[in-house]
VEXGU-538246 format. One line per field, with one value per residue (C-alpha): residue number from 1; residue in one letter; z, x, y. Coordinates in Angstrom, 2 decimals, padded with zeros to 5 digits. Layout:
num = NUM	...
residu = a	...
pz = Z	...
px = X	...
py = Y	...
***
This chain:
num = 1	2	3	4	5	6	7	8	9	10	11	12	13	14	15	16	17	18	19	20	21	22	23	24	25	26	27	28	29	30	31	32	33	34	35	36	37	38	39	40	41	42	43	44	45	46	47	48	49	50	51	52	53	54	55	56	57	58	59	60	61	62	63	64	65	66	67	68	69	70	71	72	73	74	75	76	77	78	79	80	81	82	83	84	85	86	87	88	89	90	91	92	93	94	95	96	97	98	99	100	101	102	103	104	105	106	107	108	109	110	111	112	113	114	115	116	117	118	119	120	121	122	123	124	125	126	127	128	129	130	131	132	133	134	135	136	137	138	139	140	141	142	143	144	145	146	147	148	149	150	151	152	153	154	155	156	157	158	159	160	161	162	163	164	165	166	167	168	169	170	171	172	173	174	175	176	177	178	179	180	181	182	183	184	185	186	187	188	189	190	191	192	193	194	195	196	197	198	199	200	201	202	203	204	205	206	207	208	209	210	211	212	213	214	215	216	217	218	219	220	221	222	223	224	225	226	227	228	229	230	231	232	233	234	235	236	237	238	239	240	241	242	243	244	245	246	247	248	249	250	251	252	253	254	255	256	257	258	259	260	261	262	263	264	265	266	267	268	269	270	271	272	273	274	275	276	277	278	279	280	281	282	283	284	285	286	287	288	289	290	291	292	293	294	295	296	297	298	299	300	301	302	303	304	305	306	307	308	309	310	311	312	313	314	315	316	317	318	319	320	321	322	323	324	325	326	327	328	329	330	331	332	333	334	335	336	337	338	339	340	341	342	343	344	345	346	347	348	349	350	351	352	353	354	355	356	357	358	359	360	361	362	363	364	365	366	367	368	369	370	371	372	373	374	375	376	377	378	379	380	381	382	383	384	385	386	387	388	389	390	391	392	393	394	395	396	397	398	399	400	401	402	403	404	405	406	407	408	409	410	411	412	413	414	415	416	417	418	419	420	421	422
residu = x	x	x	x	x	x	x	x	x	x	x	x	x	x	x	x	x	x	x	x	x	x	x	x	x	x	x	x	x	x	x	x	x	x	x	x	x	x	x	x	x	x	x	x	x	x	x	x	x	x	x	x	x	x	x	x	x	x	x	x	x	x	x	x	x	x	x	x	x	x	x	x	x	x	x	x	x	x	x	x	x	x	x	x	x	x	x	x	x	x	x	x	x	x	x	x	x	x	x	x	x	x	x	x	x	x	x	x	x	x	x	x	x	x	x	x	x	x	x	x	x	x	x	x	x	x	x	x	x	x	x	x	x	x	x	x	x	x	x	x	x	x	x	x	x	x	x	x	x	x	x	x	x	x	x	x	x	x	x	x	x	x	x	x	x	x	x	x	x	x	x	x	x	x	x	x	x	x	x	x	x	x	x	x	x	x	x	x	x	x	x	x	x	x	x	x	x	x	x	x	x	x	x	x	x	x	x	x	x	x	x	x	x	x	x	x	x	x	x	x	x	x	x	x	x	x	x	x	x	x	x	x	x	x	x	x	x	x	x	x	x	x	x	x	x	x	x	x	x	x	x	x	x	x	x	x	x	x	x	x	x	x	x	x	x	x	x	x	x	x	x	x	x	x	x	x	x	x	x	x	x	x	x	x	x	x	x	x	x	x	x	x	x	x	x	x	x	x	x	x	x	x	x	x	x	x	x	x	x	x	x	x	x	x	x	x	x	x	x	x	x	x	x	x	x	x	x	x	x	x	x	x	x	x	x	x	x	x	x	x	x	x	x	x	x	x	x	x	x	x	x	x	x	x	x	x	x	x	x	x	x	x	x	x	x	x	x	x	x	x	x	x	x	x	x	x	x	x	x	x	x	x	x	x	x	x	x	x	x	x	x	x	x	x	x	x	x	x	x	x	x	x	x	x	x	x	x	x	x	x	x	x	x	x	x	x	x	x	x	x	x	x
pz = 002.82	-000.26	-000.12	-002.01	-002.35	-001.37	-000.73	001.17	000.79	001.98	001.75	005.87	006.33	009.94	009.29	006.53	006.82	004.78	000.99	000.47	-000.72	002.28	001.61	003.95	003.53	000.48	002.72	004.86	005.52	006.65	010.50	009.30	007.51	010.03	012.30	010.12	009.49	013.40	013.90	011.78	013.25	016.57	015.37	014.22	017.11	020.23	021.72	018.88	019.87	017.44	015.22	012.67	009.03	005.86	002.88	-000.56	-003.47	-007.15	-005.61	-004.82	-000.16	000.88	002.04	001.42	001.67	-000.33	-002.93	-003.09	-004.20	-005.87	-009.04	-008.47	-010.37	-012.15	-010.33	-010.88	-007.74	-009.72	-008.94	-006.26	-005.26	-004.51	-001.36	000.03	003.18	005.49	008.68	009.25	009.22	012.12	010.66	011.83	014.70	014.52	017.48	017.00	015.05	014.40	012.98	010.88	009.70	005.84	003.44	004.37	001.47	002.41	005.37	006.39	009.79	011.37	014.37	016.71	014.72	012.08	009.67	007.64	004.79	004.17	002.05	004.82	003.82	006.62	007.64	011.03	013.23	015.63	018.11	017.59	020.03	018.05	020.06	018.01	018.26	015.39	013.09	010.06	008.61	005.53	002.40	000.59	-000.97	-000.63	000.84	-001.55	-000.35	002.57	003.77	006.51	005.35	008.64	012.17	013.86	017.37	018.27	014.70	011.72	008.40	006.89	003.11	002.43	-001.45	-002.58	-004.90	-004.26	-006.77	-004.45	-001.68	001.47	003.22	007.25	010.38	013.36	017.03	018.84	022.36	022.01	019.37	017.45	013.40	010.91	007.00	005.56	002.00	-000.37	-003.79	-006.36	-010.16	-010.96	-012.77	-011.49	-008.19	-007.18	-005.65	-004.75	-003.75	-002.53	-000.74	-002.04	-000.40	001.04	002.59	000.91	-002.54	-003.35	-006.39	-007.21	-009.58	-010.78	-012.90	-015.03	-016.28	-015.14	-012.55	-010.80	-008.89	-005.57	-003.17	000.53	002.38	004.15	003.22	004.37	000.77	-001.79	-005.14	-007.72	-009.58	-012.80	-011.84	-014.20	-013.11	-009.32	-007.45	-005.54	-002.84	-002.00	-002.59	000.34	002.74	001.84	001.51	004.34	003.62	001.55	-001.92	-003.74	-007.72	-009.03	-009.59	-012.53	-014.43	-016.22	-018.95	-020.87	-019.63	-021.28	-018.44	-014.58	-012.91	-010.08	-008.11	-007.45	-005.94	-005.77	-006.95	-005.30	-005.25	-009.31	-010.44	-010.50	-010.78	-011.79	-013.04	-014.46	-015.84	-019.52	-018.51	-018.31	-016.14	-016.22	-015.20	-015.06	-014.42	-011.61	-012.33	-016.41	-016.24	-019.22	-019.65	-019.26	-019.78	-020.40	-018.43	-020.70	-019.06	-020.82	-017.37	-015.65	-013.17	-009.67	-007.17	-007.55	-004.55	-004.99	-002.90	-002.97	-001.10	-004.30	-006.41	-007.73	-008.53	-007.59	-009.16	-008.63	-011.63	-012.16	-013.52	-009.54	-010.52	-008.23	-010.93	-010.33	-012.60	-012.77	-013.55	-015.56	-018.05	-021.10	-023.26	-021.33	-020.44	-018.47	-015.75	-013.28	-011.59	-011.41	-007.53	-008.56	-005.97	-005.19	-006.23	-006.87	-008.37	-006.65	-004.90	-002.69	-002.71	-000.36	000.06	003.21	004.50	005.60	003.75	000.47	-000.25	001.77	000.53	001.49	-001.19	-000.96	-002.57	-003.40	-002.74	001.09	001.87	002.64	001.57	003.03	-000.51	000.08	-003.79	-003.94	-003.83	-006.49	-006.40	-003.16	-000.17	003.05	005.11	004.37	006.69	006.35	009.15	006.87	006.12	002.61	000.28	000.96	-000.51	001.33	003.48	004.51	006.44	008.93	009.49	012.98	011.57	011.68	008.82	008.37	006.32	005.75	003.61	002.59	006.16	007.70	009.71	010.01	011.16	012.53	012.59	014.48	012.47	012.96	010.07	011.40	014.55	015.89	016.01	018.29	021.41	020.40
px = -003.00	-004.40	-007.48	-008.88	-012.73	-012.86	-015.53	-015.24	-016.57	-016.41	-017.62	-017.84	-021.46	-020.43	-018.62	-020.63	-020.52	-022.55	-021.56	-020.88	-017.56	-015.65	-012.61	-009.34	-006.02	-004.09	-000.95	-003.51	-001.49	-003.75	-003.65	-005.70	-007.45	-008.58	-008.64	-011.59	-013.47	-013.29	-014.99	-017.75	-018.64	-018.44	-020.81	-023.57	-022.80	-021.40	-020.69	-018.42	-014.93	-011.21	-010.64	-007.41	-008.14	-005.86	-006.92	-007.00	-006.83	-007.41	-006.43	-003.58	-002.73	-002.00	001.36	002.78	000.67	-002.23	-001.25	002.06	000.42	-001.88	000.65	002.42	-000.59	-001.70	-005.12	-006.58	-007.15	-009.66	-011.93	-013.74	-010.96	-012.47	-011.15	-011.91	-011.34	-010.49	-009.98	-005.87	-004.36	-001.19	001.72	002.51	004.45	007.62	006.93	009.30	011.98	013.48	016.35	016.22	020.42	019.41	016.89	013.18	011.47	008.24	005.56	002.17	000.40	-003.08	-004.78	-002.16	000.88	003.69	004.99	008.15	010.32	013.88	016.98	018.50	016.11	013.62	010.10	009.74	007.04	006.38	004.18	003.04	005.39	008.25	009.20	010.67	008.41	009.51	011.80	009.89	013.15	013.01	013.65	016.96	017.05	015.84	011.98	010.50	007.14	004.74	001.70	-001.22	-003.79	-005.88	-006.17	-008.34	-008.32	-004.66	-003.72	-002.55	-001.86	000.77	002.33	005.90	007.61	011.29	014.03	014.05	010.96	008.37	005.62	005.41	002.06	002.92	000.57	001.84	000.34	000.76	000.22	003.17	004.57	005.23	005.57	005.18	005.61	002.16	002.80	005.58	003.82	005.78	005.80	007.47	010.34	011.90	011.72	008.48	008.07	004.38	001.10	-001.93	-004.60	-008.56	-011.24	-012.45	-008.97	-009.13	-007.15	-003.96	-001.78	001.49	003.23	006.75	010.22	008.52	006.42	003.43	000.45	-000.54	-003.42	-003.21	-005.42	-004.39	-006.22	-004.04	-004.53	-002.22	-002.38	000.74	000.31	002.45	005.51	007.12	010.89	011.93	015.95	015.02	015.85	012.19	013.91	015.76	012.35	011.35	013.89	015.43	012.54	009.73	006.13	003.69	004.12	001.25	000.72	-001.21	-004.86	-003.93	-001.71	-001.83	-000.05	000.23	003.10	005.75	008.30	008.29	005.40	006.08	002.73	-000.38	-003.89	-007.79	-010.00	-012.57	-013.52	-013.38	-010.67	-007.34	-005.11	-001.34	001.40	004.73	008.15	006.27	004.83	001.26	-001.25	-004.00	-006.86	-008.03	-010.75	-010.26	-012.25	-011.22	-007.61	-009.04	-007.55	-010.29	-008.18	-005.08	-004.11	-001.11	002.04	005.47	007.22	008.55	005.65	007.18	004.00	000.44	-002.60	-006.22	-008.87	-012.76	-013.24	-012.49	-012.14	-008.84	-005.33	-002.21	000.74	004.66	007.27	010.64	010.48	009.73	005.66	002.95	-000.47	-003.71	-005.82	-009.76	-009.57	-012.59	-011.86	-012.36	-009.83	-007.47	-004.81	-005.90	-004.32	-006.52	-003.57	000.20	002.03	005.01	007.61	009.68	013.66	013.84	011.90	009.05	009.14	005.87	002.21	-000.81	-004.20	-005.60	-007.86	-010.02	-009.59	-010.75	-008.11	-004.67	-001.79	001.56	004.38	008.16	010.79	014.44	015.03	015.04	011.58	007.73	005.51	001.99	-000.49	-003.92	-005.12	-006.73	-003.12	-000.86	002.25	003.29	003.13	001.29	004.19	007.31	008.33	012.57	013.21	015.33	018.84	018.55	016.10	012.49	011.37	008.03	005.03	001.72	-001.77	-003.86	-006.85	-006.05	-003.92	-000.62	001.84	004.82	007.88	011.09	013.87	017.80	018.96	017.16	015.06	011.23	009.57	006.13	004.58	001.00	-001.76	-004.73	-006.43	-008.13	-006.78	-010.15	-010.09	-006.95	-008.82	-011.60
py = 045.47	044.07	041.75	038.97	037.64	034.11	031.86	028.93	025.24	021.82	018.37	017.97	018.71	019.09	022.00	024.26	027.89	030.15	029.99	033.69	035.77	037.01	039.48	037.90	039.52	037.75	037.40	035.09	031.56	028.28	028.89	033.17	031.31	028.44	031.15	032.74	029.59	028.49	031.76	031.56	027.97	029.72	032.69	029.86	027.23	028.64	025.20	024.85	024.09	025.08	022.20	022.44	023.27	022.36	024.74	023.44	026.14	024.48	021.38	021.79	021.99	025.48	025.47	029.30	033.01	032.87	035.30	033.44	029.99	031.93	033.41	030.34	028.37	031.59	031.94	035.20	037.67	039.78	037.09	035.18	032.58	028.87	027.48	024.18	023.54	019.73	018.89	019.15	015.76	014.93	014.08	010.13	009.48	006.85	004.16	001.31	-000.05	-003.88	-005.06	-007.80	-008.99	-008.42	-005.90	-006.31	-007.23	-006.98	-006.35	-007.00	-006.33	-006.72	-006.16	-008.14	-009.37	-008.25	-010.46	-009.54	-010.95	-010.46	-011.10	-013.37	-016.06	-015.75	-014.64	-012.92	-012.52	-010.08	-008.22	-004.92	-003.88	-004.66	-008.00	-010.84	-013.89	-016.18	-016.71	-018.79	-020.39	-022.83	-021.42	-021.43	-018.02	-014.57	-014.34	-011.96	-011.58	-012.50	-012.33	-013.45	-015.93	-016.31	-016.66	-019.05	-018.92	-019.41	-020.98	-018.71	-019.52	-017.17	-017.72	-016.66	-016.15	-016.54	-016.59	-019.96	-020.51	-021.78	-020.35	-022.05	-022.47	-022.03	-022.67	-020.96	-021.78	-018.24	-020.08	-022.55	-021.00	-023.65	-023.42	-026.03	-026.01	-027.34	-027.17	-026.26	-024.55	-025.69	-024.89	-021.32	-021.27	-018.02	-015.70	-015.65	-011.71	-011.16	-013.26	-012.41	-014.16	-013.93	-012.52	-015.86	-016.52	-020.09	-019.19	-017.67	-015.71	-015.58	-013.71	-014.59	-013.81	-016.39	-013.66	-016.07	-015.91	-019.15	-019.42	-021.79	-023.53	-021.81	-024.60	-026.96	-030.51	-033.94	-034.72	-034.59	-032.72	-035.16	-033.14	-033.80	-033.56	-036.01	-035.23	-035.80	-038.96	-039.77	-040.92	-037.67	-035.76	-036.84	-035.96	-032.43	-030.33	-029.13	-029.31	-031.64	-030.23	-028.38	-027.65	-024.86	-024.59	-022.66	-020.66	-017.02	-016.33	-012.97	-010.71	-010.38	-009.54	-010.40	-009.73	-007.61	-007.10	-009.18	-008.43	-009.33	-007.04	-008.80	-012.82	-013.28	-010.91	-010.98	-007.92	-008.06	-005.62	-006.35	-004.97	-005.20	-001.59	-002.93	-003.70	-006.58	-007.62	-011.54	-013.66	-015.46	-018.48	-019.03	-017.81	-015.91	-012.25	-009.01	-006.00	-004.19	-000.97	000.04	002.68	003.89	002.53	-000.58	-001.29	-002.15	-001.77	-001.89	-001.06	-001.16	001.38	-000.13	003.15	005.45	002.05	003.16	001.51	003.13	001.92	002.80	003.20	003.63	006.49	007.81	008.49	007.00	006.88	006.24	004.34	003.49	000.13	000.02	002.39	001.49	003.10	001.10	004.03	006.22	007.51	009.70	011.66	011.25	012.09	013.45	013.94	011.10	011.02	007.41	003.91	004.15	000.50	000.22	001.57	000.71	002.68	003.81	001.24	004.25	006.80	007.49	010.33	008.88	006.45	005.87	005.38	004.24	004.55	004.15	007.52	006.61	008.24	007.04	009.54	009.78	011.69	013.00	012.70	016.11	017.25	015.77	017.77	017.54	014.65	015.56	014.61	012.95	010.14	010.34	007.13	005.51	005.22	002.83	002.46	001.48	-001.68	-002.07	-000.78	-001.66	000.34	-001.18	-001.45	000.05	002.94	001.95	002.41	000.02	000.33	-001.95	-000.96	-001.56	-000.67	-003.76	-001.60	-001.98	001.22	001.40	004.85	005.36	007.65	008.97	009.96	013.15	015.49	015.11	011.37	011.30	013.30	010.66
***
C-alpha cells in the first residue's frame, strides 16, 4: 500500500502532538487519520479520552481518501503533505418549525424570544419553543424586516420595516402581553427592507428602495415629530394611523440603487450595501461617507464578525464574499464560498466562532461555511421546501431560518462535539 509523509499541525494548543513527518497510508480517510492523532495524544497523556477530528489539507476539509483530494488540487506526494487538523464539528439538529400564512421575510432571536416578519403584513412573536405569543399587526403592506431593540424587565422594544414605507417602534409587555405602537418612523419614500439597531440600543438605521439611509432615534418618547404631507387632511392624520409619528435624525445619501442591507460596525459607523453592487461605510455621527467596497454583483445580504472583523456579503450571482472592511484599495475580497445554486438572500456570522457562518439562499438551502474551507459548506441544512429569505445565530447557538414556504426552522448547534457532553 502506498504511503505518504505527512506532518500534522494545529492551532488547539490542547491538542499538539510532536511536529514531525509520519508516513499514514494515502488511502487514509479522516476517521485513519483521527484514529492516528487520538493515539498519539493517548501515547503523551494517558488520561486522554477520543475526541473527533476534521482534517484540513491546503485548506480545503478532507472529505474523500487522501490521495484522492490530494490530485484533485494537484498536491504533490513526493513531499511532506501539511495537514491541519480541528476538532469535528456536529452537523445542526432541526428542533421546531412554525407556520406563519405568508413568506418570512426576516428573523431575529435571543436568549428567550423569536421575532419574525412576513409577507402577510405582520410581526410574530414567539417562544423558543415554537409557541405563538403575538401577532404584532399594524402595517398595511409587506413587513420586510424586524428586529429586537431591548428588554427591560418584562418590557421589550422591538422595530418592524415594510412595504408600506415606514418602521414602527413597538413595546411589548411579555407578562400581560399586551402590545402597543409607540412611534410610526416616517420619511422613506419606498419599501423600507432592513434596519438595524446601534450598539447603545438607543439609535436605529434604515435602509430603503429610496436608495437612502436614515438614521432614527429608538427611544420612545410621548412627543409628535411634525410631517410635511402637504396633500393630507390633519384631521384624518390623526385617526387612521397607530403610533406618535417620528422623523429622522438624519439621512444618507450615496447609492445609487435600493439599499438592501444595514448594520453597525460599532457605535460611530454605519455599514450598508445595495443593488448598485457596492458596499459603504458611513460615519455615524456626520452622515458623511468613509469608504467604498466596490463588487460586479447586485448586493442582497451583508454580516459583520468583530471576532475575525470581516464582512460577508451575498450576491446574485449565488457567491457569499468576504471583505476586510478596512482595506484600502477598496475591493478586495478575502475569499469567495462558492456553492450555492441560487441569489444568495441571507448571511450572519457566528456569534462565537471566528471561522462559522450560515448562508441562504434561493436555491432552497442554508448552508453552515467554516472559512478555512471555501469550496464546499460544512453541512447543508435542506428543511425547506421554497426559497430562503432569512436566518439569524444566537448567542446561545441556535440557527433560525424562514423562507417562501412560510416555515421558520430552528436548528440547535454546538459549535464543537466536545462542548455538547459539556
Amino acid at each position: 500500500m502506498a504511503q505518504l509523509q505527512a506532518r500534522f499541525f494545529t492551532e488547539n494548543k490542547k491538542y499538539l502532538i510532536d511536529d514531525v513527518p509520519f508516513s499514514i497510508p494515502a488511502t487514509s480517510e479522516v476517521p485513519d487519520l483521527s484514529n492516528i492523532i487520538n493515539k498519539l495524544l493517548e501515547a503523551k497523556n494517558a488520561s486522554h479520552s477520543q475526541v473527533d477530528f476534521d482534517f484540513l489539507v491546503r485548506g480545503q476539509f478532507l472529505r474523500t481518501l487522501l490521495s484522492n483530494h490530494m490530485e484533485a488540487f494537484d498536491i504533490s506526494t513526493e513531499e511532506v503533505v501539511e495537514i491541519e487538523y480541528v476538532e469535528k464539528f456536529i452537523a445542526p439538529q432541526p428542533e421546531e418549525c412554525v407556520m406563519h400564512d405568508d413568506w418570512i421575510s426576516s428573523v431575529e432571536a435571543d436568549s428567550e424570544w423569536i421575532l419574525t416578519g412576513s409577507y402577510d403584513k405582520t410581526a410574530r412573536i414567539w417562544s423558543l419553543e415554537g409557541k405563538a405569543v403575538m401577532t404584532v399587526a399594524g402595517h398595511t403592506d409587506v413587513v420586510k424586516d424586524v428586529t429586537w431593540v431591548r428588554r427591560d424587565g418584562l418590557t421589550s422594544l422591538l422595530l418592524t420595516a415594510s412595504l408600506d414605507q415606514t418602521v414602527m417602534l413597538w413595546e411589548w409587555n411579555s407578562e400581560r402581553n399586551k402590545i402597543k405602537a409607540r412611534h410610526c418612523c416616517r420619511g422613506h419614500a419606498g419599501s423600507v427592507d432592513t434596519i438595524a439597531v446601534d450598539p447603545t440600543r438607543t439609535k436605529f438605521c434604515s435602509g430603503s428602495w429610496d436608495k437612502m439611509l436614515k438614521l432614527w432615534s429608538a427611544v420612545p418618547t410621548e412627543e409628535e415629530d411634525e410631517v410635511e404631507e402637504p396633500n393630507r387632511p390633519r384631521k384624518k392624520q390623526k385617526t387612521d394611523k397607530l403610533g406618535l409619528t417620528r422623523t429622522p435624525l438624519m439621512t444618507m445619501s450615496g447609492h445609487t440603487e435600493a439599499v438592501s442591507s444595514v448594520l453597525w460596525m460599532d457605535t460611530e459607523e454605519v455599514c450598508s450595501a445595495s443593488w448598485d453592487h457596492t458596499i459603504k461605510l458611513w460615519d455615524a455621527e456626520t452622515g458623511s461617507l468613509r469608504s467604498t467596497l466596490t463588487g460586479s454583483k447586485v448586493f442582497n445580504c451583508i454580516s459583520y464578525s468583530p471576532l475575525c472583523r470581516q464582512l460577508a456579503s451575498g450576491s446574485t450571482d449565488r457567491h457569499v464574499r468576504l471583505w476586510d472592511p478596512r482595506a484600502k484599495d477598496g475591493s478586495l475580497v478575502q475569499l469567495s464560498l462558492t456553492s450555492h445554486t441560487g441569489w444568495v438572500t441571507a448571511v450572519q456570522w457566528s456569534p462565537s466562532h471566528e471561522h462559522q457562518l450560515v448562508s441562504g439562499s434561493l436555491d432552497n438551502i442554508v448552508k453552515l461555511w467554516d472559512t478555512r474551507s471555501c469550496k464546499a459548506s460544512l453541512y447543508d441544512l435542506a428543511a425547506h421546501e421554497d426559497k430562503v429569505l432569512c436566518v439569524n445565530w444566537t448567542d446561545s447557538g441556535m440557527i433560525l431560518s424562514g423562507g417562501a414556504d412560510n416555515k421558520l426552522y430552528t436548528y440547535k448547534y454546538s459549535s464543537c462535539i466536545t462542548d455538547a457532553g459539556a
